[in-house]
Gaussian input, Z-matrix of N, CA and C with variables (Angstrom, degrees):
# hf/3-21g

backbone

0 1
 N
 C     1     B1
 C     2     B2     1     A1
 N     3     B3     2     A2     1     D1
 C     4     B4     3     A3     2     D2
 C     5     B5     4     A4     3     D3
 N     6     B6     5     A5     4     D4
 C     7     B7     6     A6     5     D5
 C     8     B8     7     A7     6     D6
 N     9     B9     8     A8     7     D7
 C    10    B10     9     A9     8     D8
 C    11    B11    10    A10     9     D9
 N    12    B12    11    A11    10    D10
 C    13    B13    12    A12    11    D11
 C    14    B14    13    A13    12    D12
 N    15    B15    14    A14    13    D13
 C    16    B16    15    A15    14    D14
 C    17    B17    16    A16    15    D15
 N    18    B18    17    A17    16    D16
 C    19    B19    18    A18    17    D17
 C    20    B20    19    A19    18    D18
 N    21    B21    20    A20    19    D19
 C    22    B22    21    A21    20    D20
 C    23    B23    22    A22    21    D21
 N    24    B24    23    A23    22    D22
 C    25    B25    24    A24    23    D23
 C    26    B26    25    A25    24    D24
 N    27    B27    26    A26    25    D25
 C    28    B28    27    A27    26    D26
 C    29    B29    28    A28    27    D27
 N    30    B30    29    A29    28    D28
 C    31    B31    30    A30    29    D29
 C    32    B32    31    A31    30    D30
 N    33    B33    32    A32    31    D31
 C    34    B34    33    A33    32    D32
 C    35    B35    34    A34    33    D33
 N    36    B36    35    A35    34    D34
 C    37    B37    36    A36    35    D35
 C    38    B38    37    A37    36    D36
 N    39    B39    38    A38    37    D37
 C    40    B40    39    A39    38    D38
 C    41    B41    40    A40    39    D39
 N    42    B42    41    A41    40    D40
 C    43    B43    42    A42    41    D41
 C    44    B44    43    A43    42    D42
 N    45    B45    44    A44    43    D43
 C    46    B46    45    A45    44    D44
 C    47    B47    46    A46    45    D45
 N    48    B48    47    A47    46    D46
 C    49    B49    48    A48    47    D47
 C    50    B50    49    A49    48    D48
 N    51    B51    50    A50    49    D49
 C    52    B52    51    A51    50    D50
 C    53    B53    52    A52    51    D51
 N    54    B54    53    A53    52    D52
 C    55    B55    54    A54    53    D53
 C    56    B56    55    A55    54    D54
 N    57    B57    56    A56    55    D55
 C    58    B58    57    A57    56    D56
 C    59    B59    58    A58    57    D57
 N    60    B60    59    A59    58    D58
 C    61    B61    60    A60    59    D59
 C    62    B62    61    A61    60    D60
 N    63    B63    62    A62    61    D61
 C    64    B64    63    A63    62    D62
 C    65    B65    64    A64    63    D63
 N    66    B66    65    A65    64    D64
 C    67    B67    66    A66    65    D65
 C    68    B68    67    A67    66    D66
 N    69    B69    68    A68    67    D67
 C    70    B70    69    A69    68    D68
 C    71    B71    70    A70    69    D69
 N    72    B72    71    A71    70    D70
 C    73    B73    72    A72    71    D71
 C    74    B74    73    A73    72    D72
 N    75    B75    74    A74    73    D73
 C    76    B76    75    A75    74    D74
 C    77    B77    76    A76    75    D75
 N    78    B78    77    A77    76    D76
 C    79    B79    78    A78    77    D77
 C    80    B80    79    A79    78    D78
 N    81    B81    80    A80    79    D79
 C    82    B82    81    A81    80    D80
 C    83    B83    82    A82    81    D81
 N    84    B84    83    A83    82    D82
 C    85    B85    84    A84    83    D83
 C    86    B86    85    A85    84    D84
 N    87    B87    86    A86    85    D85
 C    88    B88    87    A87    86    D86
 C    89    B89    88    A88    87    D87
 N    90    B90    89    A89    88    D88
 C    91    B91    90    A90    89    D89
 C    92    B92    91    A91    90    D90
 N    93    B93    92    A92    91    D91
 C    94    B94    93    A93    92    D92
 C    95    B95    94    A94    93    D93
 N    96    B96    95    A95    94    D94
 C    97    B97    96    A96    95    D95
 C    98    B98    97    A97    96    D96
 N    99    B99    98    A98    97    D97
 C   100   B100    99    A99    98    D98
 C   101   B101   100   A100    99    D99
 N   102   B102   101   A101   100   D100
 C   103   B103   102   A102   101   D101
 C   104   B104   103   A103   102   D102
 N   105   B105   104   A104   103   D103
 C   106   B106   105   A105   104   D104
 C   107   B107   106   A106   105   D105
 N   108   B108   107   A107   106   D106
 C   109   B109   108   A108   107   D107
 C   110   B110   109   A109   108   D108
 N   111   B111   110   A110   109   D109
 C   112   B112   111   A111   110   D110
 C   113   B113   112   A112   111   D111
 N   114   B114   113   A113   112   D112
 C   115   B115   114   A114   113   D113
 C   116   B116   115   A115   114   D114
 N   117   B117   116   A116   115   D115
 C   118   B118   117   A117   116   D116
 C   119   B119   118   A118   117   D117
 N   120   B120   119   A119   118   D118
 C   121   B121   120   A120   119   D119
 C   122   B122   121   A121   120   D120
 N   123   B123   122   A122   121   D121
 C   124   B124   123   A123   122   D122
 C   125   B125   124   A124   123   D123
 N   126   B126   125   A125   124   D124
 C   127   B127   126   A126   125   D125
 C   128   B128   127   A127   126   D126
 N   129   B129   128   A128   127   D127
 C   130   B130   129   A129   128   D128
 C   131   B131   130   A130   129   D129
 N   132   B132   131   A131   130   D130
 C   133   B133   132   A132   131   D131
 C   134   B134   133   A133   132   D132
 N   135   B135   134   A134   133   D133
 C   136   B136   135   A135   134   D134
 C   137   B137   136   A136   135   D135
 N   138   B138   137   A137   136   D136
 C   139   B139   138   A138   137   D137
 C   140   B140   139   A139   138   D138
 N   141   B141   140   A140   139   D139
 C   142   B142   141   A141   140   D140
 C   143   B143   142   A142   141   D141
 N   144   B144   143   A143   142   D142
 C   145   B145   144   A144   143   D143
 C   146   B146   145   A145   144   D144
 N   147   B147   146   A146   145   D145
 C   148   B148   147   A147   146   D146
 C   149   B149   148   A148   147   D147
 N   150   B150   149   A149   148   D148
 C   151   B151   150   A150   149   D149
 C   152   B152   151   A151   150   D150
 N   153   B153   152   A152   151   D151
 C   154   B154   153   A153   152   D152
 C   155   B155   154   A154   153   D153
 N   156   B156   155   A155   154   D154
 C   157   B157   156   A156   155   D155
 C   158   B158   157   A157   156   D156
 N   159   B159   158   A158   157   D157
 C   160   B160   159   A159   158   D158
 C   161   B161   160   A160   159   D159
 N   162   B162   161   A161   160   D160
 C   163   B163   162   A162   161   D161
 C   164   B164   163   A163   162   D162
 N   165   B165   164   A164   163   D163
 C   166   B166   165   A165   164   D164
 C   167   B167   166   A166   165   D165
 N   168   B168   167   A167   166   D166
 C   169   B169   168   A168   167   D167
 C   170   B170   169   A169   168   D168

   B1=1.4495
   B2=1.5238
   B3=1.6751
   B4=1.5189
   B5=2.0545
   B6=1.1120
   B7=1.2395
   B8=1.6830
   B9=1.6362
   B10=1.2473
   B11=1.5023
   B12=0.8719
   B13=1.5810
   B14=1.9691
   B15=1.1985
   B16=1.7985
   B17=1.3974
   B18=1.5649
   B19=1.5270
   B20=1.7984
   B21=1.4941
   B22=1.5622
   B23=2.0227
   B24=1.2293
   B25=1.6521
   B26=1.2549
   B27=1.0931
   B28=1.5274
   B29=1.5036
   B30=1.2604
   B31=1.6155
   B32=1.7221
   B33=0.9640
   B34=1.2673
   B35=1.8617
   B36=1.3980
   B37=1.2939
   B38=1.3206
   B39=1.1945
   B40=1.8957
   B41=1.4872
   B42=1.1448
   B43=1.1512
   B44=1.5269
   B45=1.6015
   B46=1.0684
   B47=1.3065
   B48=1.3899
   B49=1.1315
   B50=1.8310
   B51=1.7370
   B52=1.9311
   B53=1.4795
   B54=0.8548
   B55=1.3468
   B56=1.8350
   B57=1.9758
   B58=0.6964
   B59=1.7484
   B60=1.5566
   B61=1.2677
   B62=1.8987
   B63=0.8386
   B64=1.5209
   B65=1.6715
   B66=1.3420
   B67=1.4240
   B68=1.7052
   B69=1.1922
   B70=0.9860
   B71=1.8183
   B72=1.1058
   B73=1.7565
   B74=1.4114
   B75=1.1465
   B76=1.7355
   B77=1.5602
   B78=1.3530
   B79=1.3492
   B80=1.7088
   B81=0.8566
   B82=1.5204
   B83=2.0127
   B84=1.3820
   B85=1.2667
   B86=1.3590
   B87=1.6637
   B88=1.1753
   B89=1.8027
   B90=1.3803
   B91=1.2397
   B92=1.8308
   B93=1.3733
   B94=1.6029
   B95=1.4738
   B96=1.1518
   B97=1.9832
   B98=1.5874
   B99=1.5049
   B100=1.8447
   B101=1.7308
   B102=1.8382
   B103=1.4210
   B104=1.4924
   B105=1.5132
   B106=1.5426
   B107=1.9259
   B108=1.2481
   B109=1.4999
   B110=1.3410
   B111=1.0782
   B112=1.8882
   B113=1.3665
   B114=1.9654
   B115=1.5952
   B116=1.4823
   B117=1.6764
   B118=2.0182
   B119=1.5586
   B120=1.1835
   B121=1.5585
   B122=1.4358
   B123=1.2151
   B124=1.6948
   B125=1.4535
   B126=2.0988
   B127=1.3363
   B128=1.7138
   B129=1.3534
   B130=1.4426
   B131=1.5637
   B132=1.6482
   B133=1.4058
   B134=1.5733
   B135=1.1350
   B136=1.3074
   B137=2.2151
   B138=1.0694
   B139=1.4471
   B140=2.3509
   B141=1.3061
   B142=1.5565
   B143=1.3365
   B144=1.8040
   B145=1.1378
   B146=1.5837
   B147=1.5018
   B148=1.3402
   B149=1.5356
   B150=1.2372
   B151=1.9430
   B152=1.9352
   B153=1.5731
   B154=1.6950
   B155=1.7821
   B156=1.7945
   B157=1.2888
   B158=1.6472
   B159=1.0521
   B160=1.2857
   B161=1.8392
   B162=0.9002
   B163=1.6481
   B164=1.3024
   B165=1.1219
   B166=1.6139
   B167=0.9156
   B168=1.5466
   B169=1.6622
   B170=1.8131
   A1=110.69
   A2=108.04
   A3=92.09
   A4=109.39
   A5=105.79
   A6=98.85
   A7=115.16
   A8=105.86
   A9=99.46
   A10=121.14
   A11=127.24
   A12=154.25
   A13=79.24
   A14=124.39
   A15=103.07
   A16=106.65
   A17=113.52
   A18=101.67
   A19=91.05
   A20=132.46
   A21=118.57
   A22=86.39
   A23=89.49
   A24=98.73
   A25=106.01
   A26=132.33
   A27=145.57
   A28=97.27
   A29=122.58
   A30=107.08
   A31=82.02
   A32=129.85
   A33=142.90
   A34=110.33
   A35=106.94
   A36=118.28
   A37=116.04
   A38=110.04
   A39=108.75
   A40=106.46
   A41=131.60
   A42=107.38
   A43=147.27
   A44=124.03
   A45=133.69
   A46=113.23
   A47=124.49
   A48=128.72
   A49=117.42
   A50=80.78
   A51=86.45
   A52=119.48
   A53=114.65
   A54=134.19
   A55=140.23
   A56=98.97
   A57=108.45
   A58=138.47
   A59=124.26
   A60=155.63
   A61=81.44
   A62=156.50
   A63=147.82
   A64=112.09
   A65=80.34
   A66=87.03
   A67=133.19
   A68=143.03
   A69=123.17
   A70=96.60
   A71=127.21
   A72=131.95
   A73=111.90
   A74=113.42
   A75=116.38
   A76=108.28
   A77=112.23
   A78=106.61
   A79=121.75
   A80=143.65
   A81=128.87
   A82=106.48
   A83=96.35
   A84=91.12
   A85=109.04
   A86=145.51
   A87=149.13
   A88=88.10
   A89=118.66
   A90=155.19
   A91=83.10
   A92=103.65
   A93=118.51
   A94=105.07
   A95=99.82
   A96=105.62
   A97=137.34
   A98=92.41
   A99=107.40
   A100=119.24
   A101=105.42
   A102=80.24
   A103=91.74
   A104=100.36
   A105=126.85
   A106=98.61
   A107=124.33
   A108=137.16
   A109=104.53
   A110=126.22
   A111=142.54
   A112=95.92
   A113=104.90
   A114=110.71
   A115=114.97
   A116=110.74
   A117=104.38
   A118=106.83
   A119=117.60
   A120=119.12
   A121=120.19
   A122=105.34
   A123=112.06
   A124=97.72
   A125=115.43
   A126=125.82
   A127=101.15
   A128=114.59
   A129=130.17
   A130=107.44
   A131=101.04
   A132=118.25
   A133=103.69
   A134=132.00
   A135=130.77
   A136=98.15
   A137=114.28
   A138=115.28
   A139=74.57
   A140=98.94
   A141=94.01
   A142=113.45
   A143=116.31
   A144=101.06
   A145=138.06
   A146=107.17
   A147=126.36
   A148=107.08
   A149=92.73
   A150=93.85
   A151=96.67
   A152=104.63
   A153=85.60
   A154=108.55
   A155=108.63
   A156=133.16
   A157=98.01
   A158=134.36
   A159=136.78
   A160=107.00
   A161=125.14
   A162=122.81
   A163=120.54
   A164=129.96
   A165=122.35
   A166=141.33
   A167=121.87
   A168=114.90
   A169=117.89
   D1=-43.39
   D2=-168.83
   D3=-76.66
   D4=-13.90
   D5=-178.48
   D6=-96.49
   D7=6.81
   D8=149.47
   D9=-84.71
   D10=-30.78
   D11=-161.95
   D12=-73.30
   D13=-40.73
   D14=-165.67
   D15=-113.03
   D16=9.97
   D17=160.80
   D18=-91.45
   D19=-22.45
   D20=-163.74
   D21=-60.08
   D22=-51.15
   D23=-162.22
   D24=-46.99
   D25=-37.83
   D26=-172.37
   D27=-78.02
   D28=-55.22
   D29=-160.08
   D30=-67.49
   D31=-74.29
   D32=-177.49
   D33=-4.02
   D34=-59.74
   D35=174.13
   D36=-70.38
   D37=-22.98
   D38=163.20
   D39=-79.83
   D40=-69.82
   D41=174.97
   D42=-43.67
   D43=-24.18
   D44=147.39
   D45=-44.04
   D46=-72.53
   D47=-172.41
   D48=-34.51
   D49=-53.41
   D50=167.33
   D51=-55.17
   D52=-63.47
   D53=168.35
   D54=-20.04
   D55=-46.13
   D56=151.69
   D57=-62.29
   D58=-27.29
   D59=-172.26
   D60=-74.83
   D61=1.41
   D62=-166.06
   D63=135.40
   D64=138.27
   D65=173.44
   D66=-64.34
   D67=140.05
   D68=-125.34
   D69=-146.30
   D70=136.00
   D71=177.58
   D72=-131.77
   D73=111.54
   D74=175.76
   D75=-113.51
   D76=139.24
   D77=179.59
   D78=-70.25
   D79=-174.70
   D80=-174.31
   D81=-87.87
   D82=-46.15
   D83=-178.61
   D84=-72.29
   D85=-17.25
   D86=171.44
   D87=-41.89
   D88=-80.43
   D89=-123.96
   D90=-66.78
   D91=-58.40
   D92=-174.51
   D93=-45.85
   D94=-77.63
   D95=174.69
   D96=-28.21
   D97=-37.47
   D98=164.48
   D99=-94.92
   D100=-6.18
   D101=167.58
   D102=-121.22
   D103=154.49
   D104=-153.62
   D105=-99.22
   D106=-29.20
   D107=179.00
   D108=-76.91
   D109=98.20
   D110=-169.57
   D111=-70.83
   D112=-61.75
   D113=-173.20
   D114=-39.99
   D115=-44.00
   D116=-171.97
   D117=-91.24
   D118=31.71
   D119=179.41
   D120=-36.40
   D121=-39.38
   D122=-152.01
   D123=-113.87
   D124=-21.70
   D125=-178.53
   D126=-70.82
   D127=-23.36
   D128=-163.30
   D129=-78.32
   D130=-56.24
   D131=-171.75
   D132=-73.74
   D133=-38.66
   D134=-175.47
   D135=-69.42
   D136=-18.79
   D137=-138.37
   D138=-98.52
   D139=-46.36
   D140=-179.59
   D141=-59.58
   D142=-29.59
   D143=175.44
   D144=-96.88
   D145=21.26
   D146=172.18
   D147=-101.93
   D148=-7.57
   D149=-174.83
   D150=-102.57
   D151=-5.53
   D152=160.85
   D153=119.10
   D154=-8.18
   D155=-140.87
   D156=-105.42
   D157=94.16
   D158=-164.22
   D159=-65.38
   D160=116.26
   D161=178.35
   D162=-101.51
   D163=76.22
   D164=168.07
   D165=-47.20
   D166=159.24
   D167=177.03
   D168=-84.30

């Protein structure tokens, strides 16, 4: 568990990083397909959109 918990943090911190450089819109199913953790689906999608990351339907 905990070393799922620090790749989320990690992808997480890469994407910010991107993110910041321009603003940024991923569609939802884009978003689904590149992350591999099913269980934090919605912990993931909610988590791009506090980092600024617009998610579509």
């Amino acid at each position: 568990m905990k070393e799922a918990l620090e790749e989320i943090a990690h992808q997480l911190t890469r994407i910010a990083d991107q993110g910041e450089q321009a603003g940024m819109q991923i569609s939802r199913a884009d978003a689904l397909e590149a992350w591999g953790l099913r269980i934090y689906e919605e912990d993931f999608l909610n988590a791009l959109t506090r980092l600024g990351i617009e998610v579509t339907d």
